[in-house]
C-alpha positions as a Markdown table, in Angstrom:
| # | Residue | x | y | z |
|---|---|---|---|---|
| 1 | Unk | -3.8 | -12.0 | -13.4 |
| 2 | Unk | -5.4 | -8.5 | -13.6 |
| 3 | Unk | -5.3 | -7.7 | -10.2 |
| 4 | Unk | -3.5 | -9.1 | -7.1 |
| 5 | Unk | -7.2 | -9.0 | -4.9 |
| 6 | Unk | -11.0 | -9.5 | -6.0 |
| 7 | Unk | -12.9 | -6.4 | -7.5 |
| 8 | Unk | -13.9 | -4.0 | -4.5 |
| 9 | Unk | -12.5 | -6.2 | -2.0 |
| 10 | Unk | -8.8 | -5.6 | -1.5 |
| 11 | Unk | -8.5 | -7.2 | 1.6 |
| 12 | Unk | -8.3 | -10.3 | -0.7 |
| 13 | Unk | -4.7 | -9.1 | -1.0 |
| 14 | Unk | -4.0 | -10.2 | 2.0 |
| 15 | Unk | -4.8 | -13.9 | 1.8 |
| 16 | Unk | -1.7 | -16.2 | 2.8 |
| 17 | Unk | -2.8 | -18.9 | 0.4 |
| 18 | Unk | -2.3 | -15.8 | -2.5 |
| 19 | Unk | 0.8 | -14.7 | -4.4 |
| 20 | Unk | 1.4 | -11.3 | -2.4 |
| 21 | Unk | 2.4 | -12.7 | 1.2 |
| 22 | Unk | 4.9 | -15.2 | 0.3 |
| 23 | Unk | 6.8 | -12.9 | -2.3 |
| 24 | Unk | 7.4 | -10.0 | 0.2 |
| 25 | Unk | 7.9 | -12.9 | 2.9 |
| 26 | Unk | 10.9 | -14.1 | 0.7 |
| 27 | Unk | 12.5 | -11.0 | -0.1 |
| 28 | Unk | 15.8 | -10.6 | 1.1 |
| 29 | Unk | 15.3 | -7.8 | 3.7 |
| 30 | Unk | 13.0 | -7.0 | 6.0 |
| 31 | Unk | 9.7 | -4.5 | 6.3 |
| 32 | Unk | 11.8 | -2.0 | 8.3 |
| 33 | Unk | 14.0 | -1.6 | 4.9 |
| 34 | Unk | 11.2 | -2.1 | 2.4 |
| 35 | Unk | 9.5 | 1.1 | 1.2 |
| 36 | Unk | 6.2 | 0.1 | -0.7 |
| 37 | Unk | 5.4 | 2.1 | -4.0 |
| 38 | Unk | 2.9 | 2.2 | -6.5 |
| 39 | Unk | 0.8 | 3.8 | -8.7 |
| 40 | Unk | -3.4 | 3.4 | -9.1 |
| 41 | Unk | -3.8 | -0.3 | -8.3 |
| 42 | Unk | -0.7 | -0.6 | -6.8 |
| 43 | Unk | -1.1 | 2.3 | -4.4 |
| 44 | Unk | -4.0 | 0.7 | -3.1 |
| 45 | Unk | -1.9 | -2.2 | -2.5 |
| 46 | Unk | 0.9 | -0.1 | -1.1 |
| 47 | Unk | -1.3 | 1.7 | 1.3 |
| 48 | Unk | -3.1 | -1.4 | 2.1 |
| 49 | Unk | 0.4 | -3.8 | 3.2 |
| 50 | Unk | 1.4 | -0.6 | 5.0 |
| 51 | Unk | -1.4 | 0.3 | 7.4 |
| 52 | Unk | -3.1 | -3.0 | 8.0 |
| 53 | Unk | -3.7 | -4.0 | 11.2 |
| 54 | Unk | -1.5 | -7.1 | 11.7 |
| 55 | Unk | 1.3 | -6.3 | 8.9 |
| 56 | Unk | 4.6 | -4.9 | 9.9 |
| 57 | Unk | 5.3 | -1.4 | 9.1 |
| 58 | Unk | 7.4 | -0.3 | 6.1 |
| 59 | Unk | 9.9 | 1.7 | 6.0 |
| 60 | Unk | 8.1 | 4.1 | 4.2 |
| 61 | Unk | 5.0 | 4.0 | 1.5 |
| 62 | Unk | 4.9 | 5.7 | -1.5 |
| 63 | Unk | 1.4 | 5.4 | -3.1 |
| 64 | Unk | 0.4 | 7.9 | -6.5 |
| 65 | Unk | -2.9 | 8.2 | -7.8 |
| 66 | Unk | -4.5 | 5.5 | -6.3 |
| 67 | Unk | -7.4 | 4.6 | -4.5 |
| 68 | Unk | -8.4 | 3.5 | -1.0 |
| 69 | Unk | -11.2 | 1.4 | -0.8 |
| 70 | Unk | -10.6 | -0.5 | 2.8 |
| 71 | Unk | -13.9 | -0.6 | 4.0 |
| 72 | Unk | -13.1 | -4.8 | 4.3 |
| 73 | Unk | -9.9 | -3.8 | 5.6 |
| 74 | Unk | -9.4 | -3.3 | 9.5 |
| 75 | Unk | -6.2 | -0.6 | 9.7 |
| 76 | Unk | -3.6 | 0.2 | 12.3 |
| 77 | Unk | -3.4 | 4.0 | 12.2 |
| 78 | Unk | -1.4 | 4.1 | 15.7 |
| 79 | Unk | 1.4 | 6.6 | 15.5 |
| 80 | Unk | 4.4 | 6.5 | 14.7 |
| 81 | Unk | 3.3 | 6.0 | 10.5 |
| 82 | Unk | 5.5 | 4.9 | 8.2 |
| 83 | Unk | 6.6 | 8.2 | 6.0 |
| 84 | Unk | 3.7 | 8.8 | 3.2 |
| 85 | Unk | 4.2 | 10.6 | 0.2 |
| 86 | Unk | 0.8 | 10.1 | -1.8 |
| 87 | Unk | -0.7 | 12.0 | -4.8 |
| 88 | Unk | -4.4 | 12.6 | -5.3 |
| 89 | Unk | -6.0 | 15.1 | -8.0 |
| 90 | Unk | -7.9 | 15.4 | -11.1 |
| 91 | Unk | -4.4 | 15.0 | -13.0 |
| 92 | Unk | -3.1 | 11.4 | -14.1 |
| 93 | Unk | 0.2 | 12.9 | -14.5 |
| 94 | Unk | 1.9 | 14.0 | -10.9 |
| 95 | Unk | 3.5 | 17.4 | -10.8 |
| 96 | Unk | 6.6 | 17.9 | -8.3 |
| 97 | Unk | 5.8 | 19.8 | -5.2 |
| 98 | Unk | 2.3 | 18.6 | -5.9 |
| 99 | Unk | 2.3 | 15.6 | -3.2 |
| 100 | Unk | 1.8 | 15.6 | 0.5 |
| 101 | Unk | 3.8 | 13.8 | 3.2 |
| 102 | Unk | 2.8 | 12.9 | 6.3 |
């Protein structure tokens, strides 16, 4: 599997019948202990389990040199967010200090 949704539709991520639901479902904690992380892809998916409407909140996310394409994707952007420390520029490699947090 390249990718755990459809090209330009990540929303596909969040399918129950998929792979990504049940894992994080049968992890031994719960969202309020989980901090999501990941880089390019995987900060898509980070950001994407994090903010949607309907999904729990993490405990924090953590998502570096991704991308955010959630126009499929209806979000919960409420306060209070989950702390956010992402990572966008021109560089692949991140430099410390370089990040913001929200």
């Amino acid at each position: 599997r390249a990718s755990w949704f459809e090209e330009d539709r990540i929303g596909t991520a969040l399918d129950p019948d998929g792979p990504l639901l049940p894992w994080l479902a049968g992890l031994p904690f719960g969202p309020e202990q989980t901090v999501l992380a990941g880089w390019s892809q995987g900060a898509a998916l980070a950001a994407l389990l994090g903010l949607a409407r309907g999904r729990p909140r993490p405990a924090g996310i953590m998502a570096l040199g991704g991308f955010y394409p959630f126009d499929d994707v209806p979000l919960d952007l409420r306060p209070p967010f989950p702390p956010i420390l992402g990572y966008a520029s021109g560089s692949s490699i991140p430099r410390t200090g370089a990040a913001l947090c929200l």
